[in-house]
Every structure is written in structure tokens, then in C-alpha cells.
DRENVEX-814430 format. One record per residue (C-alpha): x, y, z; residue in one letter; residue number from 1. Coordinates in nm, 4 decimals. Layout:
<rec><u>X</u><v>Y</v><w>Z</w><resn>A</resn><resi>NUM</resi></rec>
...
REM end
This chain:
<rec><u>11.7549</u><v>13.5357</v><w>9.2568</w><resn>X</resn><resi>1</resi></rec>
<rec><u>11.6923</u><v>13.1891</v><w>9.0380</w><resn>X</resn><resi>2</resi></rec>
<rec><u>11.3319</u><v>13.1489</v><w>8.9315</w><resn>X</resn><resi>3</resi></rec>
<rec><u>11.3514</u><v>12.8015</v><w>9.1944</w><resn>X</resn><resi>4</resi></rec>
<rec><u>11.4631</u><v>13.0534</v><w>9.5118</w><resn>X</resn><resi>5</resi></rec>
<rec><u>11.1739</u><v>13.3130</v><w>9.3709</w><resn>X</resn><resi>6</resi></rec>
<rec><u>10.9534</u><v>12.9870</v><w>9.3897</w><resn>X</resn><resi>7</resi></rec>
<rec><u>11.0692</u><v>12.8846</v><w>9.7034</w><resn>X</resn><resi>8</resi></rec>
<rec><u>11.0106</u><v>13.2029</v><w>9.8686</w><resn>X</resn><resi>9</resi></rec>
<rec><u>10.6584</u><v>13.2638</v><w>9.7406</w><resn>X</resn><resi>10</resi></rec>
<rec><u>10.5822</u><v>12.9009</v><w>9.8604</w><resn>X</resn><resi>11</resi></rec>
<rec><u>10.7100</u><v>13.0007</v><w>10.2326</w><resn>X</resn><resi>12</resi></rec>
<rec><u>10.4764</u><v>13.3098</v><w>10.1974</w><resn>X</resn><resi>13</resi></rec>
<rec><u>10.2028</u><v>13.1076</v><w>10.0724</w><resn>X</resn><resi>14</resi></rec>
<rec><u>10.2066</u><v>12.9066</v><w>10.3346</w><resn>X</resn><resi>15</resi></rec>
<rec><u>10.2728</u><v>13.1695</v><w>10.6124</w><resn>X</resn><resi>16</resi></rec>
<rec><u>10.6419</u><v>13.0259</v><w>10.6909</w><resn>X</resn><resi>17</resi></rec>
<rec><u>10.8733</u><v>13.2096</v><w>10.8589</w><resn>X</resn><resi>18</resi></rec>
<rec><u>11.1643</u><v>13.0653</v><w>10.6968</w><resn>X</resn><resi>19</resi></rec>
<rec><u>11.2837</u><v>13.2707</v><w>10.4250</w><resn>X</resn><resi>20</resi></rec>
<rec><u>11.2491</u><v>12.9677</v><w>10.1676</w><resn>X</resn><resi>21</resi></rec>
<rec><u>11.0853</u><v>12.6287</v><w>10.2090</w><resn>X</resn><resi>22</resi></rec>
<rec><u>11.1569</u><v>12.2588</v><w>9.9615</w><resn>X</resn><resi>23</resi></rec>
<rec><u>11.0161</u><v>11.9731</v><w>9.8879</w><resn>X</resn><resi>24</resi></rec>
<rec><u>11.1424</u><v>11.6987</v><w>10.1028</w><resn>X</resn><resi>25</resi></rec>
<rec><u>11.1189</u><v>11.3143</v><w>9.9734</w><resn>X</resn><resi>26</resi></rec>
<rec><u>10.8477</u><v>11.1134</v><w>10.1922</w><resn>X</resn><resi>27</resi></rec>
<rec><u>10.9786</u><v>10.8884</v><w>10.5121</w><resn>X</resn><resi>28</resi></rec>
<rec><u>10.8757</u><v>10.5295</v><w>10.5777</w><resn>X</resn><resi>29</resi></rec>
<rec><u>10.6224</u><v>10.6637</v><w>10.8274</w><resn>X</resn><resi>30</resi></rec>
<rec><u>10.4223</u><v>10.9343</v><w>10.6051</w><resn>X</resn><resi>31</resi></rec>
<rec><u>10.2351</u><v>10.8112</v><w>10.3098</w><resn>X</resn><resi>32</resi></rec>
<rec><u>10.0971</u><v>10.9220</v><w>9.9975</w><resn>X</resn><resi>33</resi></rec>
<rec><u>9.8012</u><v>11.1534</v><w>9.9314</w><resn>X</resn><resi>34</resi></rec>
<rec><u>9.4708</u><v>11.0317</v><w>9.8701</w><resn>X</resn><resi>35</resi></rec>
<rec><u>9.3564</u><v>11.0074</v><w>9.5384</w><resn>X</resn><resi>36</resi></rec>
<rec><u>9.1192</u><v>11.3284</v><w>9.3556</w><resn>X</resn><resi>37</resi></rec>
<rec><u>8.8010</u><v>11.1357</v><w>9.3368</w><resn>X</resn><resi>38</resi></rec>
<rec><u>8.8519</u><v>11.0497</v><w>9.7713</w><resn>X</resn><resi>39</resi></rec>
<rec><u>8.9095</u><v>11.3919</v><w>9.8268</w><resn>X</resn><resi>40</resi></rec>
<rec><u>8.6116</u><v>11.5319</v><w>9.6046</w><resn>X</resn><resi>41</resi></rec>
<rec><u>8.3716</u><v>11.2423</v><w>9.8280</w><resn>X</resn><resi>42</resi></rec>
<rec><u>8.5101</u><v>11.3770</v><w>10.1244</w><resn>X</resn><resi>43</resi></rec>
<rec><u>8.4728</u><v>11.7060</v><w>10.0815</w><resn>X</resn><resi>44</resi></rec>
<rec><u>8.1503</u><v>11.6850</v><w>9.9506</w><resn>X</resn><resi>45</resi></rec>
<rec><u>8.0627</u><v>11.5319</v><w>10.1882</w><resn>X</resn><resi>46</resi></rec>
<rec><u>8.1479</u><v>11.7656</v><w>10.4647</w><resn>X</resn><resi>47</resi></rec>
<rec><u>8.0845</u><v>12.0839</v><w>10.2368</w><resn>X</resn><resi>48</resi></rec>
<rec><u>7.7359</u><v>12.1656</v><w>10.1424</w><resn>X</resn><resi>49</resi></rec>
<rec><u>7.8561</u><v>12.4265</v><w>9.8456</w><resn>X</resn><resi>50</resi></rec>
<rec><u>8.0868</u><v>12.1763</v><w>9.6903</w><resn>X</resn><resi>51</resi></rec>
<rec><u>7.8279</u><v>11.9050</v><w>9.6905</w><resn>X</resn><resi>52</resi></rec>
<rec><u>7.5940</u><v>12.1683</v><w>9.4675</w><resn>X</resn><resi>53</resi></rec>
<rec><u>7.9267</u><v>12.2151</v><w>9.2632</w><resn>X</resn><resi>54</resi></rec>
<rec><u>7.9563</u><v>11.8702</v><w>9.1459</w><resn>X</resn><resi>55</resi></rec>
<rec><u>7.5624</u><v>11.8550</v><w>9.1079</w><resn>X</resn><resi>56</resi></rec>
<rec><u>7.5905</u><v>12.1318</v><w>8.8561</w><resn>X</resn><resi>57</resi></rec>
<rec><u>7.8574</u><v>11.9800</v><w>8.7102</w><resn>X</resn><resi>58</resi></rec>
<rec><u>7.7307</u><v>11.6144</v><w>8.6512</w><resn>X</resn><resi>59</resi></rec>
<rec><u>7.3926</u><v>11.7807</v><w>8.5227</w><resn>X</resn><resi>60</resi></rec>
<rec><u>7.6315</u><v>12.0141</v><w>8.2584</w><resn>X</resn><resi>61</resi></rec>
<rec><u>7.7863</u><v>11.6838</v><w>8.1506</w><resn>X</resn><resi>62</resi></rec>
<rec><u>7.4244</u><v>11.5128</v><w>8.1050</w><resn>X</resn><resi>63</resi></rec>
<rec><u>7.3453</u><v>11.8169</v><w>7.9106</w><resn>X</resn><resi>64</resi></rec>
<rec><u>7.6653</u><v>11.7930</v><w>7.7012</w><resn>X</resn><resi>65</resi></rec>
<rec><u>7.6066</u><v>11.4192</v><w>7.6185</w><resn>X</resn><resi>66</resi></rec>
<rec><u>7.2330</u><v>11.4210</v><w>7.5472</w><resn>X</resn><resi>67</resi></rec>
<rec><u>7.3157</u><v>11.6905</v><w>7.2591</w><resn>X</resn><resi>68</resi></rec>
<rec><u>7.6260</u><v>11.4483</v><w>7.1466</w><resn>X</resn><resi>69</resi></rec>
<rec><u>7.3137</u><v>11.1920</v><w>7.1044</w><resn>X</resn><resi>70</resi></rec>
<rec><u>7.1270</u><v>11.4351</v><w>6.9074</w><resn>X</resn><resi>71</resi></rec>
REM end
């Protein structure tokens, strides 16, 4: 097997397919693109309790980090 059929397969696994491989396929007129990071991290967030206390503990690690750059 090619490393793209190995890749293929796991991706049909990983995804619980019953098709022995699964591809790509280029997006039709009717589906569109995914939302950007930052609109899925505000919608998740928003939904998700534990990933709203993620990005808490994130933005105070980044306060953190720039009040010792200031120092």
C-alpha cells in the first residue's frame, strides 16, 4: 500500500466508514466553506462551559506573558 491509500484508510476508520478508503472531494456550488477558527472558538465557547475556562486560562497566561515582557 502507498502512504495516500494507508491515509485514506485510516481516515475511513477515523471516521467510522464502511468503505474501505474515503477522499477528499472538491466543494459543489451548494456547500460552502468552513467557518473561520476564531467563529468556531465563540461558538463553542459558547455552548461548552470547559472550553470557555480554557480560553480564560489562556488569555490570563498571555496577560502574564506580556506583563513580564513589560518588566
Amino acid at each position: 500500500l502507498s502512504g495516500v491509500q494507508t491515509a485514506r484508510a485510516a481516515l475511513a476508520a477515523a471516521m467510522g466508514s464502511e468503505a474501505l478508503e474515503v477522499d477528499a472531494q472538491p466543494l459543489t456550488l451548494d456547500e460552502s466553506e468552513s467557518p473561520a477558527f476564531e467563529e468556531v472558538l465563540q461558538n463553542a465557547s459558547a455552548k461548552n462551559p470547559f472550553i470557555r475556562a480554557a480560553l480564560a486560562r489562556l488569555d490570563a497566561q498571555r496577560s502574564s506573558t506580556r506583563a513580564l515582557k513589560v518588566c
